[in-house]
KEBADREN-23246 format. One record per residue: residue in three letters; x, y, z of N, C-alpha, C, O in turn. Coordinates in steps of 0.02 Angstrom, whole numbers, plus 50000, padded with zeros to 5 digits. Layout:
BEGIN
alaXYZXYZXYZXYZ/...
***
This chain:
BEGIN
unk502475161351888502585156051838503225152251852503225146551829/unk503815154151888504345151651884504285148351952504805144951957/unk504045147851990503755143352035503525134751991503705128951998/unk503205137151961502825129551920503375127051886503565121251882/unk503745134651848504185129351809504705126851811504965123351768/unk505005129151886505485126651925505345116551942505785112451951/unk504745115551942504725108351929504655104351892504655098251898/unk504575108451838504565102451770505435097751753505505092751718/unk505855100651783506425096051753506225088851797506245082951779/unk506065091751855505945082451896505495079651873505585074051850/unk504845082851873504335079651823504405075951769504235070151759/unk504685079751736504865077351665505385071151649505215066251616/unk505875072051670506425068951639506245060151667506525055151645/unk505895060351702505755053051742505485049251676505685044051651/unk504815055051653504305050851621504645051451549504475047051510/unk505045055851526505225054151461505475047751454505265043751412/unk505975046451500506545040751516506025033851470506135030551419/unk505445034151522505105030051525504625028251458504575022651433/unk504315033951436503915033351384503935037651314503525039151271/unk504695039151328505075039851231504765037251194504485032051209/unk504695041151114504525038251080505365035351042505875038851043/unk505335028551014505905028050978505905029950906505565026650867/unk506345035950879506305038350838506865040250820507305041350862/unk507015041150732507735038850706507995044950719508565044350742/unk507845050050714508415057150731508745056050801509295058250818/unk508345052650835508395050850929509305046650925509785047350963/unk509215042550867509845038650877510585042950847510565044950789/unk511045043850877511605045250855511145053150833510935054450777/unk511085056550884510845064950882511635069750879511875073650920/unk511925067050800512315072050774511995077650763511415077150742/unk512365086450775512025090750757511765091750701511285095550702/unk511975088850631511545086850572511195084250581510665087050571/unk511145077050607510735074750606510045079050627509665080850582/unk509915080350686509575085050717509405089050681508855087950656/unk509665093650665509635099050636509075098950563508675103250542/unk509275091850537508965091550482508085089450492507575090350459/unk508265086450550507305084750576506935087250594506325086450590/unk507425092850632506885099050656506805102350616506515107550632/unk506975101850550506725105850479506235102650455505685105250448/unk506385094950433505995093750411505215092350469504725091250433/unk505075092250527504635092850565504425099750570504085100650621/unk504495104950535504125108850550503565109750486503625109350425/unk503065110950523502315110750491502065104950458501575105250422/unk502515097050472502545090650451502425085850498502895086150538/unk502025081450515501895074650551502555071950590503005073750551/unk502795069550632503205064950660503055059350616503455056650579/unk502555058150623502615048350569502445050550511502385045850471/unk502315056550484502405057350413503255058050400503495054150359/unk503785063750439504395062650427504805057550422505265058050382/unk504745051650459505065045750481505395043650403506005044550399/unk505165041750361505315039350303505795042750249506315041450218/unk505235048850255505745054250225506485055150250506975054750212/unk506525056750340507265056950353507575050350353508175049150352/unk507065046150355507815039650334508185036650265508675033050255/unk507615040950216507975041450142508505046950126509015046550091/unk508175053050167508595057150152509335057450195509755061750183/unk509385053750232509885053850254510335046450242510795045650282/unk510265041850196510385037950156510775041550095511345040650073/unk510385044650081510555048750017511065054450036511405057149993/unk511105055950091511545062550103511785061950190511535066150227/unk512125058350211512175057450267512605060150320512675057950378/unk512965066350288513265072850307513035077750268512755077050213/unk513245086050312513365091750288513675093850228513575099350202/unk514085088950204514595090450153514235088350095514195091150040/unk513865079850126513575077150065512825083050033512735083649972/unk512495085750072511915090950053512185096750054511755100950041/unk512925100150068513175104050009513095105049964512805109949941/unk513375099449930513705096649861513085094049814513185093049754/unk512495093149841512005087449811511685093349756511645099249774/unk511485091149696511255093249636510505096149645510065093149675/unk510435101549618509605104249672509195100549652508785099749697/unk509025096549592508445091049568508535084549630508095083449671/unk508995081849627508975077349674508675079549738508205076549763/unk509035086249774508725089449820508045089849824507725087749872/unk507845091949784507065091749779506515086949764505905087649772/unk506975080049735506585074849743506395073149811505825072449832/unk507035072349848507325069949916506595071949948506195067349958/unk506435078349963506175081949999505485083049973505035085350008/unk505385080949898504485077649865504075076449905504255071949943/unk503505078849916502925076149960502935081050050502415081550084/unk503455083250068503625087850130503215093650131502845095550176/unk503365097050060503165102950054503665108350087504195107250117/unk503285116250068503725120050103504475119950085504935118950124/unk504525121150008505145119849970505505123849998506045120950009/unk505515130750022505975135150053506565132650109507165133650118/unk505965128450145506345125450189506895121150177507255120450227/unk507185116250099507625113850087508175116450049508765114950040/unk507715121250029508215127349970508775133850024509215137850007/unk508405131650099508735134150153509355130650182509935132450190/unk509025124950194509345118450212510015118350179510525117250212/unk510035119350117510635116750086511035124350077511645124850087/unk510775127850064511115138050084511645135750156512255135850152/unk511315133750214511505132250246512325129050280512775130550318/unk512105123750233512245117550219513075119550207513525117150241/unk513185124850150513715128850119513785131750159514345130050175/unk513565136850210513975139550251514145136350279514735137750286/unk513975130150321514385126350374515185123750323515745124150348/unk515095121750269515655119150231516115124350223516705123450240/unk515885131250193516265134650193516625140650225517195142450211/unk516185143550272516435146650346516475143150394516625145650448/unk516335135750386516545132850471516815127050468516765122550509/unk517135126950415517595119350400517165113350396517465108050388/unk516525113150398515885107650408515925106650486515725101350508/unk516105110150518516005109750593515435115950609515515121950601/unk514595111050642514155115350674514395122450726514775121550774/unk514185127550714514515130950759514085130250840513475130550835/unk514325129450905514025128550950513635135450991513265134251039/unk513725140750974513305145651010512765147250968512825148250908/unk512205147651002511665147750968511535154450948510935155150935/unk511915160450939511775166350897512135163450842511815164250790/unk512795159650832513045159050767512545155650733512325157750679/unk512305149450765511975144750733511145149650695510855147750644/unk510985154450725510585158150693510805163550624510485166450580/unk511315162950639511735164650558511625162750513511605166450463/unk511435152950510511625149850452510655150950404510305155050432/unk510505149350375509995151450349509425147550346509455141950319/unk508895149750370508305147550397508205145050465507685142950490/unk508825145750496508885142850574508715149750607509005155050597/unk508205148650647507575153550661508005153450760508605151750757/unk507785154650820507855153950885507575147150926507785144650977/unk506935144750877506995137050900507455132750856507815129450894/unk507595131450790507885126050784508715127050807509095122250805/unk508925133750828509575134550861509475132950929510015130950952/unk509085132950966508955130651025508845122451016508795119051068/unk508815120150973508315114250971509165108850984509305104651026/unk509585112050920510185110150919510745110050967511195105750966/unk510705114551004511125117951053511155114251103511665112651135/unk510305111751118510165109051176510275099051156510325094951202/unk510285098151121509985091251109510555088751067510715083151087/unk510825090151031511675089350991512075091651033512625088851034/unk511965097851087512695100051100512715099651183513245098651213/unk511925100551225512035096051275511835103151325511925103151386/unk511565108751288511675115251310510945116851354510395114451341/unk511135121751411510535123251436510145128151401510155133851422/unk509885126951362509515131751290508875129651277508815123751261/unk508405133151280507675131651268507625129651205508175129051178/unk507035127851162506835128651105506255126451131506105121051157/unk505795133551113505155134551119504705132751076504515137851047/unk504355126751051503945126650987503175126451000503065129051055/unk502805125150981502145126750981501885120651037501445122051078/unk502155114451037501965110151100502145112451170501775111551219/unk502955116651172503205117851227502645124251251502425124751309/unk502455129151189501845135251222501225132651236500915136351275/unk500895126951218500275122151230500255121351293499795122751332/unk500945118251307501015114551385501245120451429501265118751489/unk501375125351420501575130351457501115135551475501215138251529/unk500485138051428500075139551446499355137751461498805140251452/unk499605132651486499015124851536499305124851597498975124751649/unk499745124851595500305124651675499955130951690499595129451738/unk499885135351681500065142751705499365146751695499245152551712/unk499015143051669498365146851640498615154951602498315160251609/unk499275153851562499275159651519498895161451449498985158451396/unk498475166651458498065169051408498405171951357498045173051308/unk499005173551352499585178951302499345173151229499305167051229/unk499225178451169499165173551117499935168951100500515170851091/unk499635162751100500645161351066500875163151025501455161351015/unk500635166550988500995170650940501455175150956501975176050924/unk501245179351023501825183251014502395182551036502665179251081/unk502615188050980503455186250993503655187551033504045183251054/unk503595193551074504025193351148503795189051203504255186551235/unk503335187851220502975180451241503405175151239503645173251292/unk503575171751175504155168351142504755168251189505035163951222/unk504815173351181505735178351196505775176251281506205173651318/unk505235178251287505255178251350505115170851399505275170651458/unk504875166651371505055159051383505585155751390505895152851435/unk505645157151318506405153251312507125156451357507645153051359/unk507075162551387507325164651430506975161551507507425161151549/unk506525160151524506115157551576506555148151576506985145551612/unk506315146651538506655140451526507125137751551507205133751597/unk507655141951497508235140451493508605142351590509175141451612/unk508145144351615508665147651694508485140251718508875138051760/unk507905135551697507625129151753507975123251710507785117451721/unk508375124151673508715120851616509255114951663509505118351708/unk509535107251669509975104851689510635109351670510795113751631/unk510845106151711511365111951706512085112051622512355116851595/unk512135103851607512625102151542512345096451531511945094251572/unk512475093951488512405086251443511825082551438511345086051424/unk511725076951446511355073251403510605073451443510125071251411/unk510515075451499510225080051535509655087351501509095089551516/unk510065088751463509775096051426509575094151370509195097451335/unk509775089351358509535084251284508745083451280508345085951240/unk508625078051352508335074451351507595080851393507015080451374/unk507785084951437507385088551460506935093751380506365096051386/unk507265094351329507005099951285506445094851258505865096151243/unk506855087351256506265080551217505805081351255505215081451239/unk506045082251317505355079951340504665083351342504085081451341/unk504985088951346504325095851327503855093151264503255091851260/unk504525092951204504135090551154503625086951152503035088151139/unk503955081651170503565073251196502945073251239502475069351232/unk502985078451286502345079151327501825082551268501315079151268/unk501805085551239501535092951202501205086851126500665087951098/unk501595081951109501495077751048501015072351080500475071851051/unk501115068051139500815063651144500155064251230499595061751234/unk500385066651262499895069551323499455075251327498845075151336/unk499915081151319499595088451312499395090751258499575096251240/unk498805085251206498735087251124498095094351141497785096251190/unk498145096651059497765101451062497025101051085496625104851112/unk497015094451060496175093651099496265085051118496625080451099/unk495745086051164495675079751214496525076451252496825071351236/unk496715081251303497455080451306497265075351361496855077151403/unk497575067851368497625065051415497765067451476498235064651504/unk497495071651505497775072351568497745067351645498045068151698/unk497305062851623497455055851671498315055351664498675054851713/unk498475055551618499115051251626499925057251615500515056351600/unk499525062651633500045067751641500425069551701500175071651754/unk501005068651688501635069951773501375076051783501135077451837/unk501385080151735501355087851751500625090051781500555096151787/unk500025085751803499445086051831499265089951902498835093951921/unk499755086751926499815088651987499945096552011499835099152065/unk500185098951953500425106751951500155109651903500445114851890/unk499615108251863499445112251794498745114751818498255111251830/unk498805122551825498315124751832497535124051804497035123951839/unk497555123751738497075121451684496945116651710496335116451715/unk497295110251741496915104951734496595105451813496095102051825/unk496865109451864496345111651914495695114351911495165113651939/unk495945117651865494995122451826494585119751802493995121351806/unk494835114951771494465111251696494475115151654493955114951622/unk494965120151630494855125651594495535123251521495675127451478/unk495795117651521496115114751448495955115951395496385115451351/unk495295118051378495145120751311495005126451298494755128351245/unk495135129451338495415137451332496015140451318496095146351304/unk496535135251325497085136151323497475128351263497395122251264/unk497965134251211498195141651232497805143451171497545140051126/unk497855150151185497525154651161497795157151094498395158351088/unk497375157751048497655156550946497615162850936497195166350963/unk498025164750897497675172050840497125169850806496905164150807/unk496865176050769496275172550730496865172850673497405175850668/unk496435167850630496585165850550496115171250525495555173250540/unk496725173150470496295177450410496175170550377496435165050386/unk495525173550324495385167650285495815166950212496125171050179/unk495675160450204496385159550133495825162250067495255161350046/unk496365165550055496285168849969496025161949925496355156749922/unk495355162749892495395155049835495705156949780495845162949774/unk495835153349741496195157349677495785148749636495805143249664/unk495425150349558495625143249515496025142049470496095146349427/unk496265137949467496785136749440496815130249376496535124949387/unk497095131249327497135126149282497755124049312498165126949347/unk497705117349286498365112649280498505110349198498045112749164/unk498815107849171498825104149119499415099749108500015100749111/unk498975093849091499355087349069499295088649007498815088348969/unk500165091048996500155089148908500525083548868501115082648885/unk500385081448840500615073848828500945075448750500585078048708/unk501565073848736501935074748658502165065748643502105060848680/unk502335066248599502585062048585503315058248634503405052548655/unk503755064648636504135064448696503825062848761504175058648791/unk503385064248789503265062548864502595067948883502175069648842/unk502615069748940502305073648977502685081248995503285081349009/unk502395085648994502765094048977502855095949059502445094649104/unk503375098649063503615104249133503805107649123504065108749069/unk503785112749187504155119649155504285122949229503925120949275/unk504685127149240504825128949317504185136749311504035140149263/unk503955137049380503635140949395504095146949414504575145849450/unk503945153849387504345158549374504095165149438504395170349454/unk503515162549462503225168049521502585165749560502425160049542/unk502295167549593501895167849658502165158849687502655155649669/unk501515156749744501795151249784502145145749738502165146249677/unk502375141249770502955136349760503515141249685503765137449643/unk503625147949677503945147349648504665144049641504985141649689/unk504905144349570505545139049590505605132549572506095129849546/unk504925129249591504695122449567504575122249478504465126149431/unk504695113049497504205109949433503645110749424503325110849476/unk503315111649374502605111049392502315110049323502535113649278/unk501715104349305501455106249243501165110549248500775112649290/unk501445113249179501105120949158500455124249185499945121049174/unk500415127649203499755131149232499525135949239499985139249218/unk499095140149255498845145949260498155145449282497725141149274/unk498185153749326497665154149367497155155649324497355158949276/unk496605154449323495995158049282495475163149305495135163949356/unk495575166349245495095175249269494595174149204494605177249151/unk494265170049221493725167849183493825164849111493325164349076/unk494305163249091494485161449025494505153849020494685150949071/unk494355150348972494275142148953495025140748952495505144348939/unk494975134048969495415130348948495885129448891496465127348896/unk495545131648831495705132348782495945138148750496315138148700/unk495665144348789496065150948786496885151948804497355155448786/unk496735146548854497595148548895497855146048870498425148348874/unk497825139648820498275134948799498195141348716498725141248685/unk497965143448702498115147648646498615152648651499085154248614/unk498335155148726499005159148724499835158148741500335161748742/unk499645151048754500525148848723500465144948673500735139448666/unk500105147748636500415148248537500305141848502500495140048447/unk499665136748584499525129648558498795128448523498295127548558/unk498785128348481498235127748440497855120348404497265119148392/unk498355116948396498235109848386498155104748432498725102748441/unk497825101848462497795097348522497015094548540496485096748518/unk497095089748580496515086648582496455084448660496955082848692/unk495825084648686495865085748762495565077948776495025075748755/unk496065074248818495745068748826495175068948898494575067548903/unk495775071948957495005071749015495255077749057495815080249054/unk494615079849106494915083049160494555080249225494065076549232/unk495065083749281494915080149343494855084749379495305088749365/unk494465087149429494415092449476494545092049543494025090749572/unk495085092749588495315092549653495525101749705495435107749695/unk495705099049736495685106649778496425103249820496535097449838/unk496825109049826497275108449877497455114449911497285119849887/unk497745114049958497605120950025498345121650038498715116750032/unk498555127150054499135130650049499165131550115498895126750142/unk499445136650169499645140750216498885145350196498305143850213/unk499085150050162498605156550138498075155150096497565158650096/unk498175148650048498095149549993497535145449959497835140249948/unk496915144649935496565138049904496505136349861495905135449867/unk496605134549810496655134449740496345126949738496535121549760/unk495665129649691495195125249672495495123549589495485128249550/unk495725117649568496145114449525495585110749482495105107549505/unk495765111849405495535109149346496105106149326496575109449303/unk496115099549333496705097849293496375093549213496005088649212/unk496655097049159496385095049095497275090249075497875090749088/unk496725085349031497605083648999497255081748925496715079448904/unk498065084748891497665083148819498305080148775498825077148790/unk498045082148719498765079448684498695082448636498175084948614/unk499425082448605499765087648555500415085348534500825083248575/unk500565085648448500945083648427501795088348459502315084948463/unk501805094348475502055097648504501795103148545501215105148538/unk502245105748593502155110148645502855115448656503335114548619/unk502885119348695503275125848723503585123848754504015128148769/unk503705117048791503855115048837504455107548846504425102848807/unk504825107848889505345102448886504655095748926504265095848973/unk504845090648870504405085848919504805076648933505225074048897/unk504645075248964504745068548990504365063548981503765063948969/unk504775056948985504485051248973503955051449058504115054549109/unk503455048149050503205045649122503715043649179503835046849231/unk504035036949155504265034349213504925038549217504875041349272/unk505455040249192505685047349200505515051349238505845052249288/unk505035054249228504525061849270504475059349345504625062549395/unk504165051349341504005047349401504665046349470504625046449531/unk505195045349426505825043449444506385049849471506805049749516/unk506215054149431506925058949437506685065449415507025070049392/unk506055065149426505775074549419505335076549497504905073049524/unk505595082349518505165082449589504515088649559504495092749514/unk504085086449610503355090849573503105090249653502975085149684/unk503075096549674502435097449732501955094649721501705094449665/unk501715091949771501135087549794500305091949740499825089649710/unk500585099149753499885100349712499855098149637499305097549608/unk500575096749599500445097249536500355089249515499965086849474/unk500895085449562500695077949570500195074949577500205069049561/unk499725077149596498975074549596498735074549527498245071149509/unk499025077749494498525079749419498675071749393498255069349355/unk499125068549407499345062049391498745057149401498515052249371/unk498625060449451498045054749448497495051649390497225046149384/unk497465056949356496895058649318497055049749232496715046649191/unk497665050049254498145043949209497665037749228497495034549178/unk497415035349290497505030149306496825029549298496615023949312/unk496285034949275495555033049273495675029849183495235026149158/unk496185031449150496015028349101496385023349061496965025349071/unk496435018649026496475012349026497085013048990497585010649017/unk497145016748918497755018948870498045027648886497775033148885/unk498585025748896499035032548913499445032348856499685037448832/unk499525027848838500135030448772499875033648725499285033048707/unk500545039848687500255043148654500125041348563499795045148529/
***
C-alpha cells in the first residue's frame, strides 16, 4: 500500500490547485476558524454548512467570542445543523482554549485532543491545515479513496484500520506549511467531488492511473460498510399548545436531543392524545388540528403526531410566535410541528 500512497502528494496537489472548491472556511484558515467547520461538517452537507458558518461566525468571530456567548443564542446559531452535542462541545471547548491556553490553539495534536469533542480527525484536520503540520486527518472520503486505491476490504469502521492510516499518511505527508494544508484538502476534495460513494467520476480522476478498483472495475465494492442495525421506531406526540401568552416550551429532561427546546411531548404506549395532555393536569382545551410527519435520527424513527390545540392555560412557559420564531432554538424535529400553522388561515388565539 505504501507504494501507491507514496504518490498521491504529486497527484494530488496539482489537481487541487486547479479545481478547489472556493469555500469560506478556505479563506483566512485560522485554527478557529477551521476548527469550527470541521464541526460543523460533520454528518452535515458542505453547501448545507456554508450559510450557517458565515452567520455563525458573524455572530462569534473568535474563541473568546463563543466562550462567552449565552447558550440560547448558541443554540439558535447552530438551529437546523442538528447534533446539538456537537455545539454544547464546541463551546466546553471553546473555555478551555480561554482558560488553559490564554485563547491560543494549542499546536500538538494530542493537546488539541484534550479540548472536548476534538476526536483524532478534527485534531489532525487542524494541525494540518491551520498549523501547516504533516498530520493526517482521516475522514470517511479520505477511507473511500483509500480503499479504491488499494482494493482494501478492512470495514472502515475499524478503529485500528483508522490508526493505522493516519500513521500511513502522515510518513507521505509534505514535509511543513501550506503544502500540508493543501495536501489533507485535497484528499477531502477528491473523496467530495470525484471519488463519491456511488457513480465516482473516475474519467476525470488524477488518482486513475494508480487505483486499483478502477483497474478491476471493482468501485462498488469498495469500501466496505458495517451493517446498520435497524433504527428503533418510537411514536411520538408533539403538541402545539397555544395560551393566550403564545405557544408552550419546555426543555427536554432525557432520551435524544436531551437538553433542548422542544414543544412538549411524549412518546406514546398506546394512549390518546388526550390522555397525555391529562396527565399534565390539562383538562380544559380544545384541539384545533393535527399533522402527521416522520423524522429520522442516527438510531432513531419517530413517527410524529403533531396535535395543536388551545387552552386558556398550561404547565408551561410560553411565547409569543414571532418571539419563538426569532430567539427560541427548537430542533428541526420539533420545528416542523410549525408547519401545521400555515394550513390554517387564523392562528390567533
Amino acid at each position: 500500500m505504501n507504494e501507491i500512497l507514496n504518490k498521491l502528494p504529486a497527484l494530488l496537489l496539482p489537481w487541487y490547485r486547479q479545481n478547489k472548491r472556493v469555500l469560506p472556511w478556505r479563506e483566512n484558515p485560522t485554527p478557529y476558524r477551521v476548527w469550527v467547520s470541521e464541526i460543523m461538517l460533520q454528518q452535515t452537507r458542505v453547501e448545507a454548512v456554508k450559510a450557517y458558518y458565515l452567520r455563525f461566525m458573524q455572530a462569534l468571530p473568535t474563541v473568546e467570542d463563543l466562550a462567552a456567548c449565552e447558550e440560547e443564542k448558541l443554540l439558535k446559531l447552530w438551529e437546523g445543523l442538528g447534533y446539538y452535542s456537537r455545539v454544547r462541545n464546541l463551546q466546553k471547548a471553546a473555555k478551555q482554549i480561554v482558560w488553559e491556553y490564554g485563547g491560543e490553539f494549542p499546536r500538538d495534536k494530542k493537546m488539541l485532543q484534550n479540548l472536548a469533542g476534538v476526536g483524532s480527525y478534527t485534531a489532525g484536520a487542524i494541525a494540518s491545515i491551520a498549523f501547516g503540520q504533516p498530520t493526517a486527518a482521516v475522514d470517511g472520503n479520505v477511507l473511500r479513496v483509500v480503499s479504491r486505491l488499494t482494493e482494501n476490504a478492512t470495514e472502515i469502521g475499524d478503529i485500528s484500520y483508522c490508526k493505522r492510516l493516519e500513521v500511513e499518511l502522515s510518513q507521505i505527508y509534505p514535509k511543513t506549511g501550506k503544502a500540508c494544508s493543501e495536501f489533507t484538502q485535497s484528499l477531502f476534495e477528491l473523496g467530495a467531488l470525484v471519488c463519491k460513494p456511488q457513480n465516482p467520476d473516475c474519467a476525470h480522476c488524477p488518482l486513475s492511473g494508480i487505483c486499483q478498483a478502477y483497474k478491476r472495475g471493482s468501485q462498488a465494492l469498495f469500501p466496505v460498510m458495517k451493517a446498520k442495525k435497524p433504527r428503533r421506531r418510537e411514536s411520538v406526540y408533539v403538541f402545539l399548545i397555544q395560551t393566550p401568552e403564545g405557544f408552550c416550551i419546555r426543555r427536554r429532561e432525557q432520551g435524544v436531543l436531551r437538553g433542548m427546546n422542544e414543544f412538549p411531548s411524549a412518546v406514546s404506549n398506546g394512549e390518546s392524545a388526550e390522555e397525555v395532555l391529562h396527565g399534565w393536569g390539562m383538562y380544559a382545551f380544545n384541539e384545533v388540528a393535527r399533522k402527521k410527519y416522520k423524522h429520522i435520527f442516527t438510531h432513531i424513527e419517530w413517527d410524529i403526531t403533531c396535535v395543536w390545540v388551545r387552552a386558556e392555560s398550561a404547565p408551561f412557559d410560553a411565547y409569543a410566535l414571532d418571539e419563538l420564531q426569532a430567539g427560541i432554538s427548537l430542533p428541526t424535529a420539533f420545528k416542523q410541528c410549525l408547519g401545521i400553522l400555515y394550513d390554517q388561515v387564523e392562528i390567533d388565539f
